[in-house]
C-alpha positions, 0 to 999 in steps of 0.5 A, spaced: 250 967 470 255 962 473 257 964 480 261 960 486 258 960 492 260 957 500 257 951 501 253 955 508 251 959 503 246 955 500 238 955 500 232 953 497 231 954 490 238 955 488 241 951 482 247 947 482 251 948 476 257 944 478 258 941 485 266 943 485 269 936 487 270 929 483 264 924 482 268 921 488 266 925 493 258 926 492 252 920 492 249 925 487 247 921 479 248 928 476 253 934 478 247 939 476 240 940 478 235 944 483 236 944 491 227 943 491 227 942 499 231 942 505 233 935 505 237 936 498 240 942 501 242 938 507 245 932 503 249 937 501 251 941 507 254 934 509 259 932 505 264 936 507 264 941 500 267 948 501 264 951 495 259 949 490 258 953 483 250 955 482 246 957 476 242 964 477 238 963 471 235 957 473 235 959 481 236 964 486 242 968 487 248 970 491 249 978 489 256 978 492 258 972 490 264 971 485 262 969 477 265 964 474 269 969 468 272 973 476 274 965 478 278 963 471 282 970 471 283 969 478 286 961 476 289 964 470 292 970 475 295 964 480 298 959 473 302 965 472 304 965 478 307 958 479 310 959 472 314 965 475 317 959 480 318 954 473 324 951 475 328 947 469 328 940 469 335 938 465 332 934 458 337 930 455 334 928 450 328 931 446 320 926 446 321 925 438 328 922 441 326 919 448 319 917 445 320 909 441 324 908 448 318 910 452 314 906 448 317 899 449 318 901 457 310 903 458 308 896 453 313 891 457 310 895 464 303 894 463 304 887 461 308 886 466 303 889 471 297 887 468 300 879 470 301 880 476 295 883 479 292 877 475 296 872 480 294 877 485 286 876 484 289 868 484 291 869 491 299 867 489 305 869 492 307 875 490 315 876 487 315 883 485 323 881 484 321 882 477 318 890 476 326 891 480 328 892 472 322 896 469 322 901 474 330 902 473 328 902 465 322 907 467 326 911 472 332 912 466 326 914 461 324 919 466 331 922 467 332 923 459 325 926 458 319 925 462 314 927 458 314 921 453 312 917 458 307 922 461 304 922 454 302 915 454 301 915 460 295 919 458 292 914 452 288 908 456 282 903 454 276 904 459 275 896 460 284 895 462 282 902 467 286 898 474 291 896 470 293 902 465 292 906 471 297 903 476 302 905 470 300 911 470 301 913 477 308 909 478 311 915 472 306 921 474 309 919 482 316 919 479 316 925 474 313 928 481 318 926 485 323 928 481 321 935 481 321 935 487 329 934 489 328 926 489 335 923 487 334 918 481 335 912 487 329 914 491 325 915 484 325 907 484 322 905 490 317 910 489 315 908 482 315 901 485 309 904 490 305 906 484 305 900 480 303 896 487 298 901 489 291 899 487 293 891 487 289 890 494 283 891 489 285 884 486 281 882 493 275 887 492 269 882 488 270 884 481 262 885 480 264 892 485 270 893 482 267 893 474 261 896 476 259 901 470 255 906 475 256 909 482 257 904 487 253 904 493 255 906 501 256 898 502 259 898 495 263 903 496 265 901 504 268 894 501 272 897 495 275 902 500 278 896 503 283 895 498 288 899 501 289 896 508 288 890 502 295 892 499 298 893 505 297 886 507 299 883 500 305 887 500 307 886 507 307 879 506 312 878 501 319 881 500 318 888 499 318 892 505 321 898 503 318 905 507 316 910 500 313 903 496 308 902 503 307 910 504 304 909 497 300 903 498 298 905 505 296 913 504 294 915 496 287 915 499 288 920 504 287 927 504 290 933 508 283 935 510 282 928 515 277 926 510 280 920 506 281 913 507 282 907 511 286 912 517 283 919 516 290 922 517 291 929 517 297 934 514 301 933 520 299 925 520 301 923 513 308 923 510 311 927 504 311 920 499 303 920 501 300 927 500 304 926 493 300 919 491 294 922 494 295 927 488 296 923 483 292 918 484 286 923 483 289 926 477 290 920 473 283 919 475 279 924 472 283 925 467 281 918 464 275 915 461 272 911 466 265 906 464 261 911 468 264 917 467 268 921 460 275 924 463 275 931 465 281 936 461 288 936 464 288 943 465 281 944 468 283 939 474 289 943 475 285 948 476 280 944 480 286 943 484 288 949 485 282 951 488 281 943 493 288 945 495 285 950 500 283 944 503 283 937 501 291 938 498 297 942 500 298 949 496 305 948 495 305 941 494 299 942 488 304 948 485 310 943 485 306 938 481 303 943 476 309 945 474 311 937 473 306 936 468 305 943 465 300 948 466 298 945 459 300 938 459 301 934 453 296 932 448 292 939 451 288 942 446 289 949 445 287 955 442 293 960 439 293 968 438 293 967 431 287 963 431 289 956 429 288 951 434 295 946 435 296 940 440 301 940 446 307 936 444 312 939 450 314 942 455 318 947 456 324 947 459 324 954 463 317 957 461 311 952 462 306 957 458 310 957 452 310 949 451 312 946 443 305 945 440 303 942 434 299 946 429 293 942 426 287 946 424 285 952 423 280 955 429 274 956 424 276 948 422 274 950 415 281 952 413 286 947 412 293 947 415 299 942 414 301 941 421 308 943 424 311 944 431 311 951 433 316 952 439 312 958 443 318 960 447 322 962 440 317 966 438 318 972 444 311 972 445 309 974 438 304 968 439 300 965 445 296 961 448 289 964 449 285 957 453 284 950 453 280 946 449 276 941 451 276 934 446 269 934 445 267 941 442 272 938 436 272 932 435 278 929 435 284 925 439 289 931 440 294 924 442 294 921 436 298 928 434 303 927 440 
């Protein structure tokens, strides 16, 4: 049985099953194995982990201890809850509608980032002058419906990962921020930030930087450089403006004062920057890395929502599940009617109901025509009953979106 348990509550011959935190935030080459002796059990207990997940078939118990079935009703129980609050952002468009424009916009920014951080990595002087009319095609984009955008953002290939994930920042941070109350003019030096936020990396050894596996301390030390890195290469050039700097200075720091470069606290980083450290960690485990296959959008939601009693702010985390959707697009899920359909859109007012693409039947023997299911017109007739992950079918639920 699977069990989460406090940190302080482990002992000797224990199983972790899961240790409850991204592959950034543990030395360890597994997230399952056996506590064997007291020098595990102290590796772990300083990491600065709340909670972990243990196994009691493979080891001890903790009698009192919730089970992972009690966890998932609880997290369950909590999505309704931000759904409830869903406030509608206003789509004027449809994604079939916005979707050939967003295609255009995500190809002409990536090409254009991916150059300059190649000028970046040449120790060039930066003109930023030039993303000034992509980030006004992205912000307009957004504005029409933000989940074309989001939705490519969520295709990347492993070998471009700095370059892609930088793009992806930049939308998810202004999506975010405009569900957030900020107006369309703060939107842009915002999505400048997060285009701009990994370019100290250009100054990071390309050896640690492409490293398939996990880095070092010392490794890990230099790669942590990029931010103050950023902050210079930015600083020197003609792009000053406050929101742009909070993204670069502080996507790494965390309100629990356990980040990086400054280990600032809640009180001590701005709104810009406790927003970018959540999106930059979405996008991160969302997206296959060299070392590591991306975890489901909505199992690091609920990851989220459990880290957010203490390395994210609750509110905050609430406020950017109802930006990308409890099921994001291109989630797998599988219905009450037994088929299984790709999330294709959000719902304007019921973040559990989104527009779906129906593709297979659950038992994958029974072939279905696929067709668009709006869940809301259904009254309820026909509903979400889990996520499923891509691998346990054998398809890329994007290539539906």
């Amino acid at each position: 049985m699977i069990k989460k348990i406090a940190v302080k509550d482990l002992k000797v011959g224990m199983y972790i099953h899961d240790l409850d935190c991204s592959w950034m935030r543990h030395p360890f080459l597994l997230n399952h194995f056996a506590i064997e002796n007291e020098s595990i059990l102290h590796k772990l207990t300083s990491l600065n982990l709340k909670s972990i997940y243990i196994d009691t078939k493979k080891g001890s118990d903790l009698e009192d201890a919730p089970t992972l079935d009690e966890v998932q009703s609880e997290f369950k129980a909590k999505t309704c809850a931000i759904a409830d609050k869903h406030q509608s952002l206003e789509k004027h468009v449809s994604i079939d509608e916005e979707i050939h424009n967003a295609k255009e916009v995500y190809k002409d920014t990536h090409r254009l980032v991916h150059n300059l951080l190649l000028e970046a990595r040449l120790g060039r002087q930066m003109e930023f002058e030039a993303l000034y009319p992509l980030v006004d095609r992205m912000t307009d984009s957004i504005m029409r419906n933000k989940d074309a955008l989001q939705s490519l953002c969520r295709i990347k290939q492993k070998d471009e990962y700095t370059y892609m994930h930088s793009v992806s920042v930049a939308v998810l941070l202004m999506s975010f921020a405009r569900a957030m109350g900020f107006s369309k003019d703060e939107l842009k030096p915002i999505g400048l930030g997060g285009l701009l936020h990994d370019i100290g990396k250009m100054r990071v050894d390309s050896k640690i930087l492409n490293k398939p596996g996990r880095l070092t301390d010392e490794e890990f030390n230099a790669m942590k450089k990029h931010v103050e890195y950023g902050v210079d290469i930015v600083g020197a050039s003609n792009c000053n403006d406050e929101h742009v700097m909070q993204v670069i200075a502080q996507h790494h720091e965390h309100v629990d004062g356990h980040g990086y470069p400054h280990q600032l606290n809640e009180q001590s980083m701005s709104l810009i920057g406790k927003m970018a450290s959540i999106v930059d960690v979405y996008d991160a485990l969302t997206s296959d890395r060299v070392y590591k296959n991306a975890w489901e959008p909505t199992t690091t939601l609920q990851k989220f929502i459990e880290w957010s009693e203490h390395h994210f702010n609750l509110e905050m985390v609430h406020h950017f599940v109802r930006c990308v959707g409890i099921y994001p697009v291109g989630t797998l899920v599988l219905l009450s009617n037994d088929e299984i359909a790709v999330v294709v859109e959000q719902h304007n007012t019921n973040l559990l109901s989104p527009v779906v693409k129906v593709i297979m039947a659950a038992n994958m023997k029974n072939k279905i025509a696929p067709y668009i299911l709006d869940l809301t017109e259904k009254n309820g007739d026909i509903k979400i009953m889990e996520h499923i992950a891509n691998k346990d079918i054998g398809i890329n639920p994007l290539n539906y979106v």
